[in-house]
DRENDO-1510 file (C-alpha; in Angstrom, 1 decimal, always signed):
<recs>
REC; n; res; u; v; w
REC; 1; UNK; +0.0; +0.0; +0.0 .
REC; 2; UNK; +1.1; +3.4; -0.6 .
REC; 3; UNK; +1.7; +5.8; +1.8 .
REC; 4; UNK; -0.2; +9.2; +0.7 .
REC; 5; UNK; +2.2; +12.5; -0.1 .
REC; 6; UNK; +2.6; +15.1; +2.3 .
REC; 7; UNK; +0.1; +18.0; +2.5 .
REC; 8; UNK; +2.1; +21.0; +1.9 .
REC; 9; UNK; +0.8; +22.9; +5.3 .
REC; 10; UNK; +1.6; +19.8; +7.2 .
REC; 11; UNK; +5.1; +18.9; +6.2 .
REC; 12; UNK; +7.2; +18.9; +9.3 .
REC; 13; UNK; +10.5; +19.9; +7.4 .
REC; 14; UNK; +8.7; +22.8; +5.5 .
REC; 15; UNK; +9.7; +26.3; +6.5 .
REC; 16; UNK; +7.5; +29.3; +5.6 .
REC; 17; UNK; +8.1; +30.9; +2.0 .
REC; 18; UNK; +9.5; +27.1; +1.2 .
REC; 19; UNK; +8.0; +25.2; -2.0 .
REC; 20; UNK; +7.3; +21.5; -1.0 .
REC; 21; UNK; +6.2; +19.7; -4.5 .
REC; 22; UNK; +5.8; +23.0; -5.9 .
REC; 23; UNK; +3.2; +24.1; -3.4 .
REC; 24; UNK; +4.3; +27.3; -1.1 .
REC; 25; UNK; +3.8; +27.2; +2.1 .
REC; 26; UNK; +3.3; +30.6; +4.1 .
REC; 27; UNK; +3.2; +31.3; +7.2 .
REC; 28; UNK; -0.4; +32.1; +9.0 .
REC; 29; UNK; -1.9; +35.8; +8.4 .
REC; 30; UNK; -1.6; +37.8; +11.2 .
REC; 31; UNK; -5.4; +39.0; +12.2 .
REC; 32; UNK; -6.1; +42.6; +13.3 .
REC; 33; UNK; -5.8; +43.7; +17.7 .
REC; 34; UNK; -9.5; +46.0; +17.2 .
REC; 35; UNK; -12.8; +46.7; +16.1 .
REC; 36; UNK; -12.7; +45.4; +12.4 .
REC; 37; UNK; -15.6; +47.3; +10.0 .
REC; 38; UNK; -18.2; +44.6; +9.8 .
REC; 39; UNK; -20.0; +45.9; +6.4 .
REC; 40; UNK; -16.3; +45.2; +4.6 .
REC; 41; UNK; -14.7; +42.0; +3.8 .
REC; 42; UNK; -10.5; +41.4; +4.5 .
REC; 43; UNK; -9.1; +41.7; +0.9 .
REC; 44; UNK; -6.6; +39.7; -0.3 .
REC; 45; UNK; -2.8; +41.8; -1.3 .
REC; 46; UNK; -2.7; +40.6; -5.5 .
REC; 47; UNK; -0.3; +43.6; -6.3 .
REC; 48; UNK; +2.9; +41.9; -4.5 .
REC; 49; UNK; +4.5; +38.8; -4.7 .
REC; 50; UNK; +4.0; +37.5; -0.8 .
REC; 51; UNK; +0.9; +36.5; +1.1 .
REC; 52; UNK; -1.2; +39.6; +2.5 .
REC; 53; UNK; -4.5; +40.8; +3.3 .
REC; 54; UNK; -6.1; +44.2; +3.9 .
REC; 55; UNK; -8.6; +44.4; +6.7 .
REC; 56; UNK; -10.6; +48.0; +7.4 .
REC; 57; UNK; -10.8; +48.8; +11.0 .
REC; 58; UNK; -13.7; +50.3; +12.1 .
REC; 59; UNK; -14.2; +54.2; +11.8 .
REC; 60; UNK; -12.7; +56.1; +14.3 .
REC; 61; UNK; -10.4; +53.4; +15.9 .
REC; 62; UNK; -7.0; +54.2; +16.3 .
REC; 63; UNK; -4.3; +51.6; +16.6 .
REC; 64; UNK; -1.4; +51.8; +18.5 .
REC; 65; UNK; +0.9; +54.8; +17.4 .
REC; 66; UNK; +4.1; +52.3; +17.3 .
REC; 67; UNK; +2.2; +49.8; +14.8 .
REC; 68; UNK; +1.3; +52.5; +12.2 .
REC; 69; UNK; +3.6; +52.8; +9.6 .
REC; 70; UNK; +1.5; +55.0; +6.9 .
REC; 71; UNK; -0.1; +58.1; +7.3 .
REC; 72; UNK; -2.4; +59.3; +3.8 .
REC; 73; UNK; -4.5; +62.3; +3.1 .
REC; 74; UNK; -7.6; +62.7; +1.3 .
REC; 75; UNK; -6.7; +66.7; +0.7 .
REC; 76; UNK; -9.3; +69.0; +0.0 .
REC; 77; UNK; -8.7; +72.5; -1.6 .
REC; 78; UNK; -10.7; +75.6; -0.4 .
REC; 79; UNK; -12.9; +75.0; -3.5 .
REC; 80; UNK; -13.5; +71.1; -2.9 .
REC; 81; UNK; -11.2; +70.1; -5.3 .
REC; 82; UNK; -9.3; +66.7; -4.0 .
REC; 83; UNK; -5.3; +67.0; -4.7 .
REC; 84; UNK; -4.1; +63.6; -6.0 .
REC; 85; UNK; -0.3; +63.2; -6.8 .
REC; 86; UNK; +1.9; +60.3; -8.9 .
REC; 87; UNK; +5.4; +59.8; -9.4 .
REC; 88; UNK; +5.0; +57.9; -13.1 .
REC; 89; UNK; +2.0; +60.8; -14.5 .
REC; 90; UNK; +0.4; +57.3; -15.2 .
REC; 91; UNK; -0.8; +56.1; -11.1 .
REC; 92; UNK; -2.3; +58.6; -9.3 .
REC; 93; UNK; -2.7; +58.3; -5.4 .
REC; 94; UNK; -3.5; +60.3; -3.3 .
REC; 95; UNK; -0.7; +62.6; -1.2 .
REC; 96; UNK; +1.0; +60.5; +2.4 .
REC; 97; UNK; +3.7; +57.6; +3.0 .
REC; 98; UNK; +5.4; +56.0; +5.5 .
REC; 99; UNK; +5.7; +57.7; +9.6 .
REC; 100; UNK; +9.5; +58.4; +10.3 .
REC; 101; UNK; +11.3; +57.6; +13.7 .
REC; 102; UNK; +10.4; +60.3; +16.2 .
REC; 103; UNK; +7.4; +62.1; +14.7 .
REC; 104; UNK; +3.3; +61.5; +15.4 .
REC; 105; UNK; +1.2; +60.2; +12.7 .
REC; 106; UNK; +0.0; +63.6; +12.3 .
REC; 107; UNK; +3.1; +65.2; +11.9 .
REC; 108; UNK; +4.2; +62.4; +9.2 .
REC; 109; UNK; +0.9; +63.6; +7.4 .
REC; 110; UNK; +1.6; +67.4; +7.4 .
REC; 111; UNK; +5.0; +66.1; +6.0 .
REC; 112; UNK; +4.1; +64.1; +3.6 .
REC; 113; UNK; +1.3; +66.2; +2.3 .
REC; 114; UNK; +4.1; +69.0; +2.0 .
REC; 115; UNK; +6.9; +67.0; +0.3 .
REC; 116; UNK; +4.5; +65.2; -2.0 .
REC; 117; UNK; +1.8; +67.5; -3.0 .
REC; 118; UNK; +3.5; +71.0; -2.7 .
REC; 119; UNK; +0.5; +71.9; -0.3 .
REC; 120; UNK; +0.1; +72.9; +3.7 .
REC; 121; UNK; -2.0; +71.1; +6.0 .
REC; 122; UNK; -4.0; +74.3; +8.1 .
REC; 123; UNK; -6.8; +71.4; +9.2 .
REC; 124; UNK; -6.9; +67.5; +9.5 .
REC; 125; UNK; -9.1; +64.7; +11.2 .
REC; 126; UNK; -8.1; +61.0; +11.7 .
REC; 127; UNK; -10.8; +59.0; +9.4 .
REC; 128; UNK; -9.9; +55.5; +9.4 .
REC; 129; UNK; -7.3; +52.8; +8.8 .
REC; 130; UNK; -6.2; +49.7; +7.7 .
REC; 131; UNK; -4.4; +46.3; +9.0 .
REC; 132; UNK; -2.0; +44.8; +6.8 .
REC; 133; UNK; -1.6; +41.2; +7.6 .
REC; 134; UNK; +2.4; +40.9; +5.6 .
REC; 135; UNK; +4.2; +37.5; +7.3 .
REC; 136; UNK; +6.8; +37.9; +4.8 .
REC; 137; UNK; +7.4; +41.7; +4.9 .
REC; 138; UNK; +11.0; +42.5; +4.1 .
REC; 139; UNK; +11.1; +44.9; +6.7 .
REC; 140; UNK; +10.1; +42.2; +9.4 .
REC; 141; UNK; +7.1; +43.6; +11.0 .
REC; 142; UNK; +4.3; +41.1; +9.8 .
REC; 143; UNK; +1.3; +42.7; +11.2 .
REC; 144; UNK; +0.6; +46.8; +11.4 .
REC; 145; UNK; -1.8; +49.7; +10.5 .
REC; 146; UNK; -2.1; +52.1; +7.9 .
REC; 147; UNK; -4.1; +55.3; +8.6 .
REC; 148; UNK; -6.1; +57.6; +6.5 .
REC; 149; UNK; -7.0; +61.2; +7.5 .
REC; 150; UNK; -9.2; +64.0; +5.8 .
REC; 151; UNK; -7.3; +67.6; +5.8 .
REC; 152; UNK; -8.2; +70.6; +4.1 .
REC; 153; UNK; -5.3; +72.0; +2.3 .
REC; 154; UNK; -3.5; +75.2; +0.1 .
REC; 155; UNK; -1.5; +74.8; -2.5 .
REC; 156; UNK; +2.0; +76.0; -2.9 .
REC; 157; UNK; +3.8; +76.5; -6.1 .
REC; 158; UNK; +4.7; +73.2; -7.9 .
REC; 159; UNK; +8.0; +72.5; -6.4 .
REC; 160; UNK; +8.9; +69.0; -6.2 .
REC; 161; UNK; +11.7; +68.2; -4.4 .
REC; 162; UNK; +10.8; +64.3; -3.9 .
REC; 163; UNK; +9.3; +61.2; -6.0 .
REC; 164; UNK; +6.4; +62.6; -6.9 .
REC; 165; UNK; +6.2; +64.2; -10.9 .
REC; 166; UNK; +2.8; +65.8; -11.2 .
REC; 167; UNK; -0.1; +67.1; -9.2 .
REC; 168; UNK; -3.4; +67.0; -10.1 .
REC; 169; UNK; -6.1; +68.3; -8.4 .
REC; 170; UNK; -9.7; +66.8; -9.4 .
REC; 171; UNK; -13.6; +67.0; -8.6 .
REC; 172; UNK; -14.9; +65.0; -5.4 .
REC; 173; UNK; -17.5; +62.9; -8.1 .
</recs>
């Protein structure tokens, strides 16, 4: 009688990232540590080549300051006009990146907004964020929060001094 193969999630020599019979095996995805928003599904990561899942926490929770690593603004002009930014004038996203040692998640947004979009941040309220469940993340943090925050903004001249190219700045609709 033959003994049956190995399932790939049960093979005691595996190691995560590992292809046993050309199956990967990954390590577990982290799950969130709050209030997830009930009304939206976890979405699988497709746009890189590791395991990962995007889960929206519920409005108005706000993770642990040492677990976010993003802070992004959904800028508004004066006039309602939303200021979106891209850095290949084919991608457009809006204005915000990654909170450096030593500064809130508020003052990486007010950064951000200024390096990226040429544009000053006189108001801003936290909105929302997201868990990003990443066991494979080069950077070695597998689980942590990305945060999204409404500010009203005005524009500078078009400067850039950064990786952005082009600013565009569009209608709400």
């Amino acid at each position: 009688m033959e003994e049956p193969e190995p399932r790939a999630d049960t093979e005691p020599a595996a190691q995560p990232g590992s292809r046993t019979a050309d199956v990967v095996v990954h390590p577990p995805l982290a799950d969130p540590d709050g209030p997830v928003d009930p009304t939206v599904s976890p979405i699988p990561v497709e746009e890189m080549p590791r395991p990962g899942r995007f889960t929206l926490m519920a409005l108005g929770w706000r993770p642990p300051a040492h677990l976010v690593t993003q802070a992004l603004g959904l800028c508004f002009t004066a006039d309602g006009l939303v200021v979106m930014v891209t850095w290949d004038g084919r991608r457009w996203t809006f204005p915000g990146s990654t909170v450096e040692d030593g500064e809130s998640i508020r003052q990486a947004l007010i950064r951000e907004v200024a390096e990226e979009a040429c544009a000053r941040v006189v108001r801003c309220q936290y909105l929302a964020c997201q868990h990003v469940a990443d066991p494979l993340n080069p950077d070695g943090v597998p689980s942590y929060y990305q945060t999204r925050w409404w500010a009203r903004v005005e524009l500078d001249p078009w400067q850039p001094h950064h990786e952005m190219t082009d600013r565009r700045l569009v209608p709400p609709d």
